[in-house]
PAVEXDREN-812005 format. One record per residue (C-alpha): residue in three letters; residue number from 0; z, x, y. Coordinates in nm, 4 decimals, always signed. Layout:
N
R  residuo  num        zz        xx        yy
R      ALA  NUM         Z         X         Y
...
//
This chain:
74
R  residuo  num        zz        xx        yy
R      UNK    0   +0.0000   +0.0000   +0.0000
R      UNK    1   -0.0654   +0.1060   +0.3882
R      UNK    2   +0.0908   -0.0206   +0.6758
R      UNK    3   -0.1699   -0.0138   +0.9940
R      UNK    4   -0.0987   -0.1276   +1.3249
R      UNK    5   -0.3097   -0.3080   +1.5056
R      UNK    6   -0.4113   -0.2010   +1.8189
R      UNK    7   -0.6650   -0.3504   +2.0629
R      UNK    8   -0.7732   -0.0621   +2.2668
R      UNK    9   -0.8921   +0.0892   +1.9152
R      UNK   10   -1.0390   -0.1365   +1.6672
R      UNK   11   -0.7426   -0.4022   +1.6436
R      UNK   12   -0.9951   -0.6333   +1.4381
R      UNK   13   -1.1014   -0.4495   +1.1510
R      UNK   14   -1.0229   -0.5902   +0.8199
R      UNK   15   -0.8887   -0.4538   +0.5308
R      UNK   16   -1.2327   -0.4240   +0.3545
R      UNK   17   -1.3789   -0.2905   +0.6441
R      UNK   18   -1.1008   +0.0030   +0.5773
R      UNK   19   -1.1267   +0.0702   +0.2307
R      UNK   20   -1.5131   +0.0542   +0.2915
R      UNK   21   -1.5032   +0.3909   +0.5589
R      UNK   22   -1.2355   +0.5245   +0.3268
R      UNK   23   -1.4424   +0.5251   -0.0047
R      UNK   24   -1.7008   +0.6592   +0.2172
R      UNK   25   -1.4708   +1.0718   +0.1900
R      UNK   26   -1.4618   +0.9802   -0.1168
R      UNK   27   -1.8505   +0.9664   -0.1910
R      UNK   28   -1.8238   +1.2828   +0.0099
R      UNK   29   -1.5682   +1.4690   -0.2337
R      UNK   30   -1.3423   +1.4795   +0.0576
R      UNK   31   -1.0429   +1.2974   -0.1040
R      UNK   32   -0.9751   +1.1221   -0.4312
R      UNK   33   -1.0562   +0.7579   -0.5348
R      UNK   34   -0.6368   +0.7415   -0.5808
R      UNK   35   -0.6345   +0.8028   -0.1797
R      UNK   36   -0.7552   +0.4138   -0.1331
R      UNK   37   -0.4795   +0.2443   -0.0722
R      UNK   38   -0.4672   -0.0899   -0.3241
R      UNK   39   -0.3261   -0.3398   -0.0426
R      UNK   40   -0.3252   -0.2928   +0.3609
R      UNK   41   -0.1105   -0.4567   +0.5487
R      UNK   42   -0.1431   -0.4915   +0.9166
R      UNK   43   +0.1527   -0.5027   +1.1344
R      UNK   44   +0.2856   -0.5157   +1.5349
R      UNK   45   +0.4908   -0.2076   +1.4913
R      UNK   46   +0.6883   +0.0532   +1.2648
R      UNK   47   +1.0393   +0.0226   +1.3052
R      UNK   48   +1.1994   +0.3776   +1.4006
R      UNK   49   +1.5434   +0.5195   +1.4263
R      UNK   50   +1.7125   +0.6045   +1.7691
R      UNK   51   +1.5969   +0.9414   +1.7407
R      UNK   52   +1.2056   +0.8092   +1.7379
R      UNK   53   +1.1844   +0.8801   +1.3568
R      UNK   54   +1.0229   +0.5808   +1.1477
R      UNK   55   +1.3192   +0.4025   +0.9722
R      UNK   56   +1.2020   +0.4369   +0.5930
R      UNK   57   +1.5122   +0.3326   +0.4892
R      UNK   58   +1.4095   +0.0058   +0.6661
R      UNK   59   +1.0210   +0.0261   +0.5709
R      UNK   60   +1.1859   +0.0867   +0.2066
R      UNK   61   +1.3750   -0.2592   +0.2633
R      UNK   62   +1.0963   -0.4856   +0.3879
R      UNK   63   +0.7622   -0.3965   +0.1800
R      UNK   64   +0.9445   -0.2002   -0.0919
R      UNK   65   +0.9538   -0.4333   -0.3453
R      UNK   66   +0.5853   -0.5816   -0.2620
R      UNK   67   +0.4155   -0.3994   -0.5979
R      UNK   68   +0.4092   -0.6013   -0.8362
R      UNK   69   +0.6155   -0.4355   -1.1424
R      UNK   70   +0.4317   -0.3936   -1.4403
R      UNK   71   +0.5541   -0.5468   -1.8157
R      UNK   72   +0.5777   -0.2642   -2.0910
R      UNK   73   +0.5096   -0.4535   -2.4177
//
């Protein structure tokens, strides 16, 4: 999963294909692997951050953590 925020100045209305799309793109190229692509973007306002300016990935951890789906060993 990715987290992008949206901003207007710069493209705040791609989609999420339109990301993977440009992304698979370095991968045609050999420039990173196909594992790179994230499976799920999510686009939010901001990235909460510590008061020292640091993003808060205890926080991130928290809200989208458990968003995977967890897989069934059988």
């Amino acid at each position: 999963m990715a987290l992008v925020i949206r901003d207007a100045k710069t493209g705040g209305d791609l989609s999420e294909t339109e990301i993977k799309t440009h992304l698979k793109s370095f991968v045609d190229a050999g420039v990173i692997s196909k594992f790179a692509i994230p499976d799920r973007i999510v686009f939010v306002d901001a990235l909460p951050k510590t008061s020292v300016r640091k993003f808060n990935k205890k926080e991130l951890r928290e809200i989208y953590g458990n968003s995977r789906p967890i897989l069934q060993r059988g």
